[in-house]
C-alpha positions in Angstrom: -83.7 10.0 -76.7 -86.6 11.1 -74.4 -86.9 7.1 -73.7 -83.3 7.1 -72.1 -84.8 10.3 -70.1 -87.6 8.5 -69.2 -85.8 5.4 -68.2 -83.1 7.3 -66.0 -86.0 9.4 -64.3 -88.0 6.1 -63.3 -84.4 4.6 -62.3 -83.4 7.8 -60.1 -87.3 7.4 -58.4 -86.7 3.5 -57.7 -83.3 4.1 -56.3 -84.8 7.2 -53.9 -87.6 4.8 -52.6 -85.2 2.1 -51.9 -83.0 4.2 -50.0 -86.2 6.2 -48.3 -84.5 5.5 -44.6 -81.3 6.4 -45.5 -82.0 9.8 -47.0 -84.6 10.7 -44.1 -81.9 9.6 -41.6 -79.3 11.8 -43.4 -81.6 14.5 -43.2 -82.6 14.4 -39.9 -78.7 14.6 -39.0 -78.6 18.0 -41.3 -81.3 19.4 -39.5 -80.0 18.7 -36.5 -77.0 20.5 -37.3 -78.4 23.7 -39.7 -78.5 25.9 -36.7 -75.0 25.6 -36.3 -73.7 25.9 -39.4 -72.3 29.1 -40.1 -74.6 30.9 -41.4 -77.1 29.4 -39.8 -79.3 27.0 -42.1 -83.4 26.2 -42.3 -84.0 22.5 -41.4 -85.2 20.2 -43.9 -88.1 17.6 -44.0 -88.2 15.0 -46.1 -92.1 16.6 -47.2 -89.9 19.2 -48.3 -86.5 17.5 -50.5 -89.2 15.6 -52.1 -91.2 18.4 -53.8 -87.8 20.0 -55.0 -88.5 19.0 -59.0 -85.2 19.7 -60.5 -81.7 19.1 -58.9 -80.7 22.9 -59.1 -83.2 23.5 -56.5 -81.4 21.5 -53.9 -79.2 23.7 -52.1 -78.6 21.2 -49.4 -74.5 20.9 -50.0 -74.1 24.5 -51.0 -73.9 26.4 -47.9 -71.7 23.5 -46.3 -68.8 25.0 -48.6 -65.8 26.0 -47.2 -63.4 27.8 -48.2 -60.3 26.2 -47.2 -58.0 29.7 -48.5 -58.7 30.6 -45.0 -57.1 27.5 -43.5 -53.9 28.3 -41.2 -52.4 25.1 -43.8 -53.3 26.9 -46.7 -51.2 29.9 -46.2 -47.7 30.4 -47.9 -45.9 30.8 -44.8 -47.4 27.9 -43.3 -46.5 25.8 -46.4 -42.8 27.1 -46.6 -42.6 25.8 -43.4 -44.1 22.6 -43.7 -41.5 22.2 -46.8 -38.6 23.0 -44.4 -39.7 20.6 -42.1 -39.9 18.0 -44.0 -36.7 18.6 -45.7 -35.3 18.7 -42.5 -36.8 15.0 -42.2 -34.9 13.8 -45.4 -31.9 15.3 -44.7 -31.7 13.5 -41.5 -32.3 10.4 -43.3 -29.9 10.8 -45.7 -26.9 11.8 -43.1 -27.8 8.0 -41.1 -28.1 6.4 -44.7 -24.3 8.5 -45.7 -22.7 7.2 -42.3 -23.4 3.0 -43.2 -22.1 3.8 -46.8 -18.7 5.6 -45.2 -18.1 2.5 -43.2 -19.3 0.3 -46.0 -16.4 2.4 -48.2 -14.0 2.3 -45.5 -14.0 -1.1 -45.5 -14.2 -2.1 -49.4 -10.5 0.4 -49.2 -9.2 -1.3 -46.8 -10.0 -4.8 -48.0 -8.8 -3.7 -51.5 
């Protein structure tokens, strides 16, 4: 058991050294941007991400939660109407689908 822990952490370090650029490159974006982030964030180094020892110290996607409850699409009133609307859609496909099946019927009476 502590073998397939010791294989998965030397796996985890190769992958992070292959991909060195990318994660310093990501992190120079997000610390570009912490000051705007609402709240504001501390900007990161990759000195820094790299002495975090455990994953749960790594708050780097935490405070880039939203909560999408506040949304204008996530309220009820916003959803009825988004329902209606598209209701509104169908039924207006429905009545040009209904008016080729009247003359469709028409004609199978009148042939009969």
């Amino acid at each position: 058991m502590a073998l397939i822990g010791y294989a998965l952490r030397v796996h985890i370090s190769t992958q992070l050294k292959r991909r060195c650029d990318t994660i310093c490159q990501a992190l120079f974006q997000y610390s570009k941007h912490a000051a705007d982030l609402v709240p504001p964030q501390h900007m990161l180094d990759w000195a820094t991400v790299i002495n975090y020892t455990f994953l749960a110290e790594f708050d780097l996607l935490q405070f880039g939660w939203h909560d999408i409850c506040e949304d204008q699409w996530a309220k009820p009133d916003f959803q009825d109407a988004t329902t209606s609307f598209f209701k509104l859609q169908g039924a207006q496909d429905e009545i040009v689908r209904c008016n080729v099946e009247i003359q469709r019927l028409t004609t199978f009476i009148r042939d009969e």
